[in-house]
C-alpha angles and dihedrals in degrees: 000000000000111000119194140193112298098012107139098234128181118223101206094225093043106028121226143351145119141296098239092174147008118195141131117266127188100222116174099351095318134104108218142156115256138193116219102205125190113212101200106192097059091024103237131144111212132191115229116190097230081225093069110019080113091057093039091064086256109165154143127274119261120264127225094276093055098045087059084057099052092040074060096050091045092052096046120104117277104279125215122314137184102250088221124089086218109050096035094047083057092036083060099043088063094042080063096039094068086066084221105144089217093054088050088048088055093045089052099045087052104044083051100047090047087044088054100043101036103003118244125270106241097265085057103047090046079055091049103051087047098050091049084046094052083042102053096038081069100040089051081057093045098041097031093234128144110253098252084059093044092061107038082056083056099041085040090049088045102053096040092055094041091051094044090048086046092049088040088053098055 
């Protein structure tokens, strides 16, 4: 995938932001292309080799289409989780890790549905915070929205499906 100045891009870890430059570096010993992202919501500037933007998660961000899909996602029933703190924060690392949109928003619905329902230890709710970070800083992109409203839309969507599966459920 060719990215190019000004292309909104996610970076799987960090969440979106925008190619500022693209220029050859010559970096311990090498001359390579390299990307220079700004990742607006934590306000960080990172480095991606052009070689292996693909294998870093490196990726466009979604398109209409695609943000319909994950409103879904975040609206669904709480899927499947380990029982255990342990096991589920873990479980949910790995789910973020992939850098897939549809695996955060599944992350993010559940750690909002258990939040509503028991409450999250501290490592969960850190997790939490981050993923829905990561989450709205591509949604601001995608919805052209400012990141505070970017945010409020996600924590709006959130609260209203936690509270209508919890009513569902009684």
């Amino acid at each position: 995938m060719d990215f190019e100045i000004g292309d909104n891009v996610v970076y799987p870890h960090h969440g979106a932001g925008q190619v500022l430059k693209k220029e050859v570096k010559k970096m311990f010993g090498e001359e390579r292309e390299y990307l220079t992202i700004k990742i607006l919501h934590n306000d960080m500037t990172v480095m991606v080799p052009c070689e292996n933007a693909g294998i870093a998660g490196l990726r466009r961000v979604i398109d209409e289409e695609t943000v319909q899909k994950v409103l879904a996602v975040l609206q669904d029933e709480l899927s499947e989780m380990p029982k255990n703190w342990n096991r589920r924060f873990k479980h949910n690392r790995d789910k973020i890790k992939t850098g897939d949109i549809y695996e955060l928003a599944e992350v993010v619905r559940n750690l909002a549905i258990r939040e509503y329902d028991k409450g999250l230890s501290t490592g969960e709710k850190q997790m939490f915070t981050r993923a829905k970070k990561i989450l709205a800083s591509e949604l601001m992109y995608a919805l052209e929205k400012t990141e505070d409203d970017a945010e409020a839309y996600l924590d709006d969507l959130l609260t209203s499906s936690a509270e209508r599966l919890a009513a569902a459920a009684k």
